[in-house]
Residue, then its C-alpha position, 0 to 999 in steps of 0.5 A: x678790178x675784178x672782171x664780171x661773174x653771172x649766172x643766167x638761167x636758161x631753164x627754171x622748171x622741172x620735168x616738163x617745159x611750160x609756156x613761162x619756163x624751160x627745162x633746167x639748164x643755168x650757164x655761169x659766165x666767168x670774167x674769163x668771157x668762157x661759159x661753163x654750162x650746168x644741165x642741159x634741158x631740153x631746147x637748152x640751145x633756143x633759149x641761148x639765141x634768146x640770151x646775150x650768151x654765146x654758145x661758142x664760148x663754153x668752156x665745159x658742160x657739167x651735167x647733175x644727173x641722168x634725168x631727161x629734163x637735165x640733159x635731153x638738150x644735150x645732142x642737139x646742143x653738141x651737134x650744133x657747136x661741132x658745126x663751127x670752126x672751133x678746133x678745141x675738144x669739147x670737154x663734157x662732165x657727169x655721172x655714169x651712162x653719159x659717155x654711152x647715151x651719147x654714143x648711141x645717140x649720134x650714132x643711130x641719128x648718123x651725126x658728122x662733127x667737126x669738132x671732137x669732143x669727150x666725156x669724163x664720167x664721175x662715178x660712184x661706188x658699183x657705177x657701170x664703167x664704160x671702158x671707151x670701147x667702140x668709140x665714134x670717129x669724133x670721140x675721144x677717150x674720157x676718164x673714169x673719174x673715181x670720187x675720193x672715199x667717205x667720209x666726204x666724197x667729191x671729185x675736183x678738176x682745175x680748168x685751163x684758167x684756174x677755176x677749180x670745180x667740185x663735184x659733190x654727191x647728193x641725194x635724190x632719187x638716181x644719182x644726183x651732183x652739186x657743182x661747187x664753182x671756186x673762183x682764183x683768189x683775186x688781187x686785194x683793194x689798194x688803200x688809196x688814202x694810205x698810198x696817195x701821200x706816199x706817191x706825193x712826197x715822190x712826185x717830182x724824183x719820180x717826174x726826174x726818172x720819167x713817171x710823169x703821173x705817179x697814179x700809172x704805179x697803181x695798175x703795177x700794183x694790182x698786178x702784184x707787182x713791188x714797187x721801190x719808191x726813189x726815198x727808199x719806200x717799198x710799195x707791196x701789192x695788196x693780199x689777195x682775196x678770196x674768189x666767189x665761190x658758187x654753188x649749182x645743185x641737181x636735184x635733191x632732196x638732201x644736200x647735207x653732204x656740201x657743210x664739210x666743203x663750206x666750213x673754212x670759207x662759205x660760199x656766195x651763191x647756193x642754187x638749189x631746187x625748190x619743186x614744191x611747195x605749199x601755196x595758196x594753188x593748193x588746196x584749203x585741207x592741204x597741210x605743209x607735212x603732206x606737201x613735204x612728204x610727197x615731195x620727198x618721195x619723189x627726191x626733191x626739195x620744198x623752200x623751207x628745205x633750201x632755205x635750210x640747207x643755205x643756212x647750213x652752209x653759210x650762203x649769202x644768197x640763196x637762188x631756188x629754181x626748178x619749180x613745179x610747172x604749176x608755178x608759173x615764170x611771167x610777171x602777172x599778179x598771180x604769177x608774182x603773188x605765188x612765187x612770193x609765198x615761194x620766196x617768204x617760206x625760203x626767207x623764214x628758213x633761212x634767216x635773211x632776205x637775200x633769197x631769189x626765185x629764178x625766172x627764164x633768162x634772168x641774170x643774177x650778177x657775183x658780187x665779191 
């Protein structure tokens, strides 16, 4: 059986908290139980206490990019899970000048750690390069990742448990990271009508060689495992299956650079941002094109351009967050009335219903 995947949202708003929203911040929770933690907005480690996640069961934290409602949660949230008794490094992820912000952080605030920890950078043509020069005492040496050259950038890494994530450059106003999540592919559905008359007719040579229930076979099976029945017949586990494939963008206000990594197999979830977006908060004279070209000068996105770029790609579904602090998280009518609008432009764009407006602490469940 394939274990759980879920994404739950820390944080949903973009640049500044509100009462309903925190900033950006989403942690994906693997079947593994390991947490891998995309953006780190500001009291990202207060809203973990308010979910059923446990900071110490991050894997790794993957930052999108160096605005401050992404990753001022961050030393805070570091500093207080190098406090435990933990010995593994702390694996941190990110465009340049994470590894030098953080440096300067800890050490004109004094921080003591107990547990070391590491930033790889992910740089970019003409990034500054920080040469792990200085470093602190609970600091260890990052990488200077160089992504691969055009025509399609990108960046892979394989973590301990066979998860493999992807880092994709996309466009905004600084430079800006989509995640691309991929899952090991899974073991395959065994076809019990095919199985069960096989096992039958077995029954009773099986029962002689001490397989008292020919079902216990099953989980051999699942686990890949050839069986050799006493007739003769050979039971071969099932193909396996694709892994759920996720993907967290920063934010954005092109993220066309993702099709060439969605062609061969398109991707379950795309989280992508949605600012702004014309509603009925606005004013009566306000005009979709007005609302679209601030929105673009400022880098971000409108539903209309996730639901585009979902499309492009193939997702199955489609989940916006990083919403303006005008659009308010809560479940009161109006609340509810407006995020509706959010959502039916998204659907339009996109062609199908599965399309969700991210709250605070809401869980949305990986199907495969």
């Amino acid at each position: 059986m394939v274990g759980q995947m879920e994404i739950t949202f820390l944080g949903t708003s973009s640049a500044v908290p509100s009462r309903t929203r925190n900033q950006q911040s989403m942690a994906v929770r693997l079947p593994t139980g390991k947490v891998l933690l995309v953006d780190v907005g500001e009291a990202c480690q207060h809203q973990f206490q308010k979910s059923n996640l446990k900071a110490g069961r991050i894997g790794a934290i993957f930052i999108t990019h160096m605005h401050g409602d992404h990753c001022f949660g961050l030393p805070p949230l570091v500093s207080t899970l190098s406090m435990g008794d933990l010995t593994d490094t702390f694996e941190i992820y990110g465009p340049a000048n994470l590894r030098v912000w953080l440096r300067t952080t800890f050490r004109a605030t004094y921080a003591t750690f107990n547990r070391k920890y590491r930033v790889h950078e992910i740089l970019r043509p003409g990034d500054p390069i920080d040469h792990n020069v200085d470093l602190l005492d609970y600091e260890l040496p990052g990488e200077n990742i160089t992504m691969t050259a055009s025509p399609h950038p990108h960046w892979s890494i394989q973590l301990p448990d066979g998860y493999n994530v992807t880092a994709v450059p996309i466009l905004h106003s600084i430079p800006s990271l989509g995640y691309i999540i991929r899952e090991p592919d899974v073991p395959g559905r065994i076809d019990l009508s095919e199985i069960n008359p096989i096992l039958e007719k077995n029954k009773e040579a099986l029962a002689a060689k001490g397989v008292k229930n020919p079902m216990t076979l099953l989980s051999q099976l699942q686990k890949g495992k050839t069986i050799e029945l006493p007739d003769g017949t050979t039971l071969a586990p099932p193909a396996s299956r694709r892994g759920r494939k996720v993907i967290i963008l920063g934010d954005t206000k092109d993220a066309s650079s993702l099709i060439p990594f969605c062609t061969e197999e398109t991707p379950h979830i795309l989280v992508h941002e949605a600012t702004n977006a014309l509603t009925s908060l606005d004013p009566p004279d306000m005009t979709l094109a007005q609302v679209e070209a601030t929105t673009l000068d400022h880098g971000h996105s409108t539903p209309q351009m996730a639901g585009a770029t979902a499309k492009a790609i193939g997702a199955q579904h489609l989940i916006m967050t990083h919403f303006s602090s005008r659009y308010r998280g809560d479940e009161t009518p109006e609340a509810l009335a407006v995020m509706n609008e959010i959502w039916k432009q998204a659907v339009e764009a996109v062609g199908h219903e599965n399309v969700y407006c991210a709250r605070d602490l809401w869980t949305f469940q990986v199907a495969i």
